[in-house]
NUMILUM-532534 format. One record per residue: residue number from 0; residue in three letters; chain; x, y negated, z negated of N, C-alpha, C in turn. Coordinates in nm, 3 decimals, decimal comma. Each point is the difference from the previous one (the first is absolute). Example, Ala and Ser with C-alpha at 12.3 -4.5 7.8 and 13.67 -1.06 7.14 Angstrom:
BEGIN
+-----+------+-----+---------+---------+---------+---------+----------+---------+---------+---------+---------+
: seq : type : mol :  n_east : n_north :    n_up : ca_east : ca_north :   ca_up :  c_east : c_north :    c_up :
+-----+------+-----+---------+---------+---------+---------+----------+---------+---------+---------+---------+
:   0 :  ala :   A :   1,319 :   0,569 :  -0,780 :  -0,089 :   -0,119 :   0,000 :   0,090 :  -0,120 :   0,000 :
:   1 :  ser :   A :  -0,035 :  -0,105 :   0,072 :   0,082 :   -0,119 :  -0,006 :  -0,077 :  -0,109 :  -0,073 :
+-----+------+-----+---------+---------+---------+---------+----------+---------+---------+---------+---------+
end
This chain:
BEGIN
+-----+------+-----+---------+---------+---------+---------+----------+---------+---------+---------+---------+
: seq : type : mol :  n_east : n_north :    n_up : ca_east : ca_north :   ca_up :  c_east : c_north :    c_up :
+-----+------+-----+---------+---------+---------+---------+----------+---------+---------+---------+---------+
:   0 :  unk :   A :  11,430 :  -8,506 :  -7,816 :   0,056 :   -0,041 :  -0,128 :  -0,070 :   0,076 :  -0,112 :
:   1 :  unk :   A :   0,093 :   0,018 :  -0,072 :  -0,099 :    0,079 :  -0,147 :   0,060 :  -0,129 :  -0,130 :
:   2 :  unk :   A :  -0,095 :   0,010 :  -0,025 :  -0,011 :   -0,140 :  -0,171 :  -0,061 :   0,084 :  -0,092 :
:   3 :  unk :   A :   0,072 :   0,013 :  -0,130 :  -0,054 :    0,022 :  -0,177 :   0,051 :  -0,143 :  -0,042 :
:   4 :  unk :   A :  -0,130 :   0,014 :  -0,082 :  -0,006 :   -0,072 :  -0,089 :   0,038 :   0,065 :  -0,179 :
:   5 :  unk :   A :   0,079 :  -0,051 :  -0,036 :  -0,005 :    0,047 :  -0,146 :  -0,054 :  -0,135 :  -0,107 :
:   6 :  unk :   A :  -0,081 :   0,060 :  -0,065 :  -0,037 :   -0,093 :  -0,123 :   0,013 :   0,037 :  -0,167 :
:   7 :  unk :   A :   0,040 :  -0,079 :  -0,054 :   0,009 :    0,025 :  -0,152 :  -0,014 :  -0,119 :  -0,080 :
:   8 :  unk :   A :  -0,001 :   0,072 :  -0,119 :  -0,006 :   -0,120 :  -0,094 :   0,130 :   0,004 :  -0,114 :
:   9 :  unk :   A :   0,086 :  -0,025 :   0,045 :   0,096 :    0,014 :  -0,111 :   0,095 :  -0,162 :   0,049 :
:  10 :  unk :   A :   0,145 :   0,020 :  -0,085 :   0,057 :   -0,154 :   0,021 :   0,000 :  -0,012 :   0,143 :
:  11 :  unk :   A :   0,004 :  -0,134 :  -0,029 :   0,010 :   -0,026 :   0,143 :   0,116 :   0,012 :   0,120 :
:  12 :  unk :   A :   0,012 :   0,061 :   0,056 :   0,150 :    0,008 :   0,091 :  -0,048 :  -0,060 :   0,157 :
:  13 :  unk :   A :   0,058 :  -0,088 :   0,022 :   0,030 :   -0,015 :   0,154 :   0,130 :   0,054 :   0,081 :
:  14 :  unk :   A :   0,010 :   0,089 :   0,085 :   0,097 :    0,074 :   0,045 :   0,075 :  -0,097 :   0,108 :
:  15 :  unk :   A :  -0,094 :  -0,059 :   0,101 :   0,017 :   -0,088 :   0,080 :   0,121 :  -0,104 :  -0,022 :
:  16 :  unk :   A :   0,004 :  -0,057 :  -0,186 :   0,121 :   -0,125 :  -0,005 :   0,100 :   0,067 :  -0,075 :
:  17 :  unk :   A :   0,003 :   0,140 :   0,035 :   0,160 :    0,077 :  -0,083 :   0,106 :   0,003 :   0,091 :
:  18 :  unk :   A :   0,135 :  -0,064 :  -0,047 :   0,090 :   -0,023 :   0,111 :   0,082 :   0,169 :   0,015 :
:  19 :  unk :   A :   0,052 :  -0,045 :   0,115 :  -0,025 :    0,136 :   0,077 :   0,181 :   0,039 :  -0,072 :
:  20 :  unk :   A :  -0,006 :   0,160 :  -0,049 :   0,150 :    0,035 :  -0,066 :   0,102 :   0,021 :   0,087 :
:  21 :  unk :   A :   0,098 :  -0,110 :  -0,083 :   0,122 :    0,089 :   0,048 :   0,019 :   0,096 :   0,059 :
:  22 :  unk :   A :   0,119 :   0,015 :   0,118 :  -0,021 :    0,112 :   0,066 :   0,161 :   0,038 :  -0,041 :
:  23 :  unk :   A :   0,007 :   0,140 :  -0,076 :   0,101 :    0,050 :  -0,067 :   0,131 :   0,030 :   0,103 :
:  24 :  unk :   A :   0,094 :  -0,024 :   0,000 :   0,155 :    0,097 :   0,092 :  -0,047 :   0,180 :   0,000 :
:  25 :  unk :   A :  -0,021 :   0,042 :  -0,108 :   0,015 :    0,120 :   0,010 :  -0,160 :   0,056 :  -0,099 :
:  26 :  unk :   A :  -0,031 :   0,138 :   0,026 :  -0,117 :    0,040 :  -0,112 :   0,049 :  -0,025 :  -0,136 :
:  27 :  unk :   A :   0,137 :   0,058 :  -0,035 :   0,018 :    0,003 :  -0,111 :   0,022 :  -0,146 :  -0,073 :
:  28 :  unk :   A :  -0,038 :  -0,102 :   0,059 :   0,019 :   -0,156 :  -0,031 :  -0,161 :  -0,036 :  -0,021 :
:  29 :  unk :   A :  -0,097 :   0,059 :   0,080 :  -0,121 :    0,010 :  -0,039 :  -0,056 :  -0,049 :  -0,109 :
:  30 :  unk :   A :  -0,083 :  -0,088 :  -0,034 :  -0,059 :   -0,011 :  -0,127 :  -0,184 :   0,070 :   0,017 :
:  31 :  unk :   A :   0,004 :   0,041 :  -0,116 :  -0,127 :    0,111 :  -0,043 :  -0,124 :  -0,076 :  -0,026 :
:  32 :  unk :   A :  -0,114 :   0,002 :   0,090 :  -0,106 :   -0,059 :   0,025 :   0,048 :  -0,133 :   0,083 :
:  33 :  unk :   A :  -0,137 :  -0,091 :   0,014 :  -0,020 :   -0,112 :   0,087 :  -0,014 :   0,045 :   0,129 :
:  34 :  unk :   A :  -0,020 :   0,081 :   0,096 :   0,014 :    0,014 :   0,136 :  -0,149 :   0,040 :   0,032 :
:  35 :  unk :   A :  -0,118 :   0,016 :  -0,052 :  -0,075 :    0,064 :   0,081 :  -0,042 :  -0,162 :   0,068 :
:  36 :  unk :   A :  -0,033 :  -0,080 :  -0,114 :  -0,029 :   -0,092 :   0,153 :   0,063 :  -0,027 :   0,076 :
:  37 :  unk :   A :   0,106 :   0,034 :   0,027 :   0,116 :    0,033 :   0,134 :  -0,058 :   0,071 :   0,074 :
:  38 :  unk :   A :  -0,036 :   0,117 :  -0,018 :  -0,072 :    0,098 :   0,062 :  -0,133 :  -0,036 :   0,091 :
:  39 :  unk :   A :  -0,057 :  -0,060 :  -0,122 :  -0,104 :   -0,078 :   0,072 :  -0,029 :  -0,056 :   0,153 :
:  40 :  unk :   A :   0,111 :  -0,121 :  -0,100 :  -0,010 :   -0,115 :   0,180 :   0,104 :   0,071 :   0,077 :
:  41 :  unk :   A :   0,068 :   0,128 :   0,009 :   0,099 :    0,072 :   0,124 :  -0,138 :   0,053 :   0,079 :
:  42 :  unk :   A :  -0,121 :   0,131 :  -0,069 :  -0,083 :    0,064 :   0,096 :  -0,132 :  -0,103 :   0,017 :
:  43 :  unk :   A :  -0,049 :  -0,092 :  -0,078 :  -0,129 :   -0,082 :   0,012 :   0,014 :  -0,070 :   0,120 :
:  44 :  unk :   A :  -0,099 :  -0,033 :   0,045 :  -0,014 :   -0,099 :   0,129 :  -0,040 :  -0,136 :  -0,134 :
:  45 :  unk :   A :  -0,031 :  -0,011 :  -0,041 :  -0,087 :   -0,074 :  -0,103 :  -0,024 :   0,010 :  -0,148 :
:  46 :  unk :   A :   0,020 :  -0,045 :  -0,134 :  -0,029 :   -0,034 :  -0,131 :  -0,012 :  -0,046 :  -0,024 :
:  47 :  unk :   A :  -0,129 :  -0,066 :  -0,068 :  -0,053 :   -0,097 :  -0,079 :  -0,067 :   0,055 :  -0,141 :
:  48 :  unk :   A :   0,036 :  -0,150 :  -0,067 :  -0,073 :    0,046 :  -0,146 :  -0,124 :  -0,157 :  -0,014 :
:  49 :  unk :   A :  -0,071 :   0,046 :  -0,093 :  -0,082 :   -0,107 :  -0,051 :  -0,040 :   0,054 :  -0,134 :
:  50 :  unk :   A :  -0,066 :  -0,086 :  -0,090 :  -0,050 :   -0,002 :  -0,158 :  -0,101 :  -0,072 :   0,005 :
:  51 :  unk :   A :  -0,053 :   0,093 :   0,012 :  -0,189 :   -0,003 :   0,010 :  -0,055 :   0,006 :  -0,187 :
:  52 :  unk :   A :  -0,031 :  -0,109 :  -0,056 :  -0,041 :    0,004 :  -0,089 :   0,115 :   0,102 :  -0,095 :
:  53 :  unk :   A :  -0,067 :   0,108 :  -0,091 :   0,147 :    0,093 :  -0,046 :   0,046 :   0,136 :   0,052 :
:  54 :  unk :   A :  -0,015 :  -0,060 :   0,146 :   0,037 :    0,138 :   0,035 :   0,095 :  -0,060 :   0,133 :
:  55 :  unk :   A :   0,064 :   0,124 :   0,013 :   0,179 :   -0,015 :   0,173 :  -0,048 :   0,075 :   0,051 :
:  56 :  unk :   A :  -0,023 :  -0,080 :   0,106 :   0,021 :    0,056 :   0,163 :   0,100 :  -0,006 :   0,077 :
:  57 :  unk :   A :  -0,009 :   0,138 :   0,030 :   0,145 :   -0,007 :   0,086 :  -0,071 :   0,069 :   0,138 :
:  58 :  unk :   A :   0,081 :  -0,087 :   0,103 :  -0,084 :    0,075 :   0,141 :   0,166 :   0,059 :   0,091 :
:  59 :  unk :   A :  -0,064 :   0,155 :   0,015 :   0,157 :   -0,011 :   0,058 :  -0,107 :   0,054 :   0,150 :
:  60 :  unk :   A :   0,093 :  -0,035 :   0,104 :  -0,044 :    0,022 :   0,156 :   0,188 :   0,037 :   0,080 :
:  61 :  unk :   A :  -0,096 :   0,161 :   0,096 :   0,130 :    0,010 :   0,036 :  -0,089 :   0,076 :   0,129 :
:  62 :  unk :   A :   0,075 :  -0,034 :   0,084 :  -0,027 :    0,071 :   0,163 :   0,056 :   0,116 :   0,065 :
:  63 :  unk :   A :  -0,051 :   0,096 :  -0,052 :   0,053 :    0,131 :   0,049 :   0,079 :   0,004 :   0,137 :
:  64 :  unk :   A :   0,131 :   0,070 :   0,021 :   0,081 :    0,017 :   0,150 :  -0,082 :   0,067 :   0,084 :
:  65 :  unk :   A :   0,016 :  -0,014 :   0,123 :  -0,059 :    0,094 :   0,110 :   0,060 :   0,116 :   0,035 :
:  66 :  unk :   A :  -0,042 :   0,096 :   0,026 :   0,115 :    0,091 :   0,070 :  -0,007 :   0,002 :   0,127 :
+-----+------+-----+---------+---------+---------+---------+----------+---------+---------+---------+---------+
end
C-alpha cells in the first residue's frame, strides 16, 4: 500500500461527505468542475479527512496492481 498524507491550513473541506455527481447522458451535458473527488474514491483504496486543530488532513491510500 502507498499512503500521503496532505496537510494544510486553509477552510476547512471534508471531501469524504460530498455527494457523489451526477453522472451526465453525454460529455457535452457535462457540468464543469465537481468530479475530482470522483476521481478520488474510483482509484483510492481509502480517504479520510480529519481537522486537527487549524489544519486538514487528508489521507489518501491506494494499493498499487500487480503485474
Amino acid at each position: 500500500r502507498i499512503g500521503v498524507r496532505i496537510v494544510d491550513n486553509g477552510i476547512p473541506f471534508d471531501p469524504t461527505n460530498v455527494a457523489e455527481p451526477e453522472v451526465p447522458e453525454s460529455v457535452e451535458d457535462a457540468k464543469i468542475g465537481g468530479h475530482g473527488v470522483q476521481l478520488m474514491r474510483h482509484f483510492l483504496e481509502s480517504l479520510a479527512y480529519q481537522r486537527l486543530g487549524n489544519e486538514n488532513h487528508l489521507i489518501l491510500v491506494t494499493k498499487p496492481k500487480t503485474t
